[in-house]
Structure formats: C-alpha cells, structure tokens
C-alpha positions, 0 to 999 in steps of 0.5 A: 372830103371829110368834115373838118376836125372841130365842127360837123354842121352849120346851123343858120338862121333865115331872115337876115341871115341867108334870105333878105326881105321886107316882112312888115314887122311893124304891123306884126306888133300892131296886130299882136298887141291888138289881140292882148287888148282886146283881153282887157289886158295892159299893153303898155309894157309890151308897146315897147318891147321891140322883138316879137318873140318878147311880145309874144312871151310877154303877152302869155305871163300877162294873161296867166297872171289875170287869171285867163286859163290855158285853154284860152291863152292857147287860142289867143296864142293861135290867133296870133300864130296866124297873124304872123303866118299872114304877114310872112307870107305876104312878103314872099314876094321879097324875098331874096338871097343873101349876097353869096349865100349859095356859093357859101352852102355849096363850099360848106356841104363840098367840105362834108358839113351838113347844113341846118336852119333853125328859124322863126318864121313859119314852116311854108314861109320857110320852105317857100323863101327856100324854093325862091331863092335856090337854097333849098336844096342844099340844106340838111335840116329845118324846124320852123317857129310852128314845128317846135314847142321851144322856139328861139331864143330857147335853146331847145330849137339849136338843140332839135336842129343838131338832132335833126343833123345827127350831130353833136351839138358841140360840134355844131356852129349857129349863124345869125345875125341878131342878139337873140341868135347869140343868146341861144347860142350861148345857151344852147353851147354852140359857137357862133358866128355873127352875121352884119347885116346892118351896122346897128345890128353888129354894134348891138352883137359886139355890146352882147359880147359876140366876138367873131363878125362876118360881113360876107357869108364866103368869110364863114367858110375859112372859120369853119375849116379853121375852127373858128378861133 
C-alpha cells in the first residue's frame, strides 16, 4: 500500500511516548545541579527549572558567563552526559511498551509510512528499551540525545530525523507527549500530535496551544490517513 497522500513518516518521541518507565529524574537534576556547584557557580535559578534540557542549556550560559572557557564547559557537559546515561540505563529494567504501541507501528508501516524516533535519551538506552519491548524492529530511524550536536527542543534533531527518513519534513508528523515536543514541532514545521500521557501533561499541551490530543496511540492511525485536520 502506498503512503498516504499528505504524510510519508511518523516521528516519535521515546519516553512517554511509545516506551513508559521510572528513570529517576529527580536525581538526574540533583546530580547535574551538584556538578554546576562544584564550579563555583550559582545554582539558585537552575533549582527551579523543571526540564533537564533547560538545566543543562541553562547551566552552559552560566558558565561562559563567568568566564570558564570552551574546553572546560566541554568536560563539565561530558560529566554530565554520563550522568544522565547512568540513570537511564538504570531504569531499563522498567521499561515497558506503551498500550498499543506495536499494533500501532505495525498498521502505520502496513500503511507504507516510515517510522523514525527522535529522543533525548542516549543511544544504548534507546536501543536497549527498543529490544525490550518489541519495538525495534519496526522503526526506520533514530538519533539519540548523544548522536546529534542539536538535540530537542532544537529543531535541528526532527530535521536529522526526516533526513535520516529521506523524507520531506513537510511530509513529516512528530508525536510526543511533552510541551517541549510541541515546540520543536512547531519549530521545525512538523504537524503534531499530542500524546496524554498524564492529565497534567495534556492540560499543559492544550495551554501550549497544540490542538489534536490522543489518549491511545491506535487514535493516530486514522489521523494520519486522514491528514490529520
């Protein structure tokens, strides 16, 4: 069967998206956040930030502004790298399929969509999960947080994806179930598709302004065929 008219590829998100587990991120801020300390520079701000990415992208502008040079932000950023590789891999264990995730990817592949995952998680962590839980062998393409030089929210990482695809973006949809998915979405010129994966979640998606919400990944199937409205 060919692919439908509008769109060529599906683009996931991992974490929460099609897998579910129990990575502590509550000692990956912790953890990162004692790395910046130990720097001399202020934490305060970067306490209450909630998403990784932000602490970590935070925590960058911090140190060039003190004057710490490239070099050594470069081996403050590994430190942290290893961090988070650590703690994701330590939750394989948990790690799980989404309800319907394969009988999803099935029907979009029989569809003739191609199937590609653009995650923050490292690359073994990934690849791993994907092992786990059956999924691996229906995806087309996936880059890794530690495979891209921009990963989410850039728009750079969807735009990698697509490529990796050989797919036009525009004839791309990304699914995720976080505001920062939206916004490289958005971004990036991708429809998307909002994944409810807790209802505090999907209330932040709607304020964000993302305007289709699936509760059960089978939903995706029609909207994709459908062109999504």
């Amino acid at each position: 069967m060919p692919p439908t008219k509008r769109f060529k590829a599906v683009i996931f998100d991992l974490d929460g998206t099609l897998i579910q587990s129990k990575i502590d991120y509550g000692e990956m801020r912790k953890r990162v956040i004692e790395i910046i300390s130990e720097t001399g520079v202020s934490t305060e701000s970067l306490s209450q930030t909630r998403m990784i990415w932000e602490i970590i992208q935070g925590s960058d502008r911090a140190l060039d502004e003190v004057g710490i040079r490239r070099e050594a932000r470069e081996t403050i950023l590994r430190r942290i790298n290893d961090v988070l590789n650590e703690i994701e891999l330590r939750s394989l264990d948990t790690v799980e399929p989404t309800r319907n995730a394969e009988e999803t990817l099935k029907a979009l592949r029989s569809a003739g969509l191609k199937i590609g995952i653009a995650t923050r998680g490292c690359k073994e962590y990934a690849l791993r999960s994907l092992e786990k839980t059956g999924l691996g062998s229906y995806v087309d393409a996936i880059l890794a947080r530690d495979e891209v030089e921009h990963p989410k929210p850039d728009p750079r990482h969807l735009i990698d994806v697509a490529e990796a695809l050989k797919c036009p973006i525009n004839r791309v949809v990304y699914v995720g179930d976080t505001t920062t998915d939206l916004s490289t979405a958005q971004a990036a010129g991708v429809a998307f598709v909002g994944f409810l994966r807790k209802d505090e979640w999907g209330m932040r998606l709607r304020e964000a302004g993302c305007r289709v919400i699936i509760e059960d990944l089978l939903e995706l199937i029609d909207l994709v065929k459908d062109g999504i409205d």
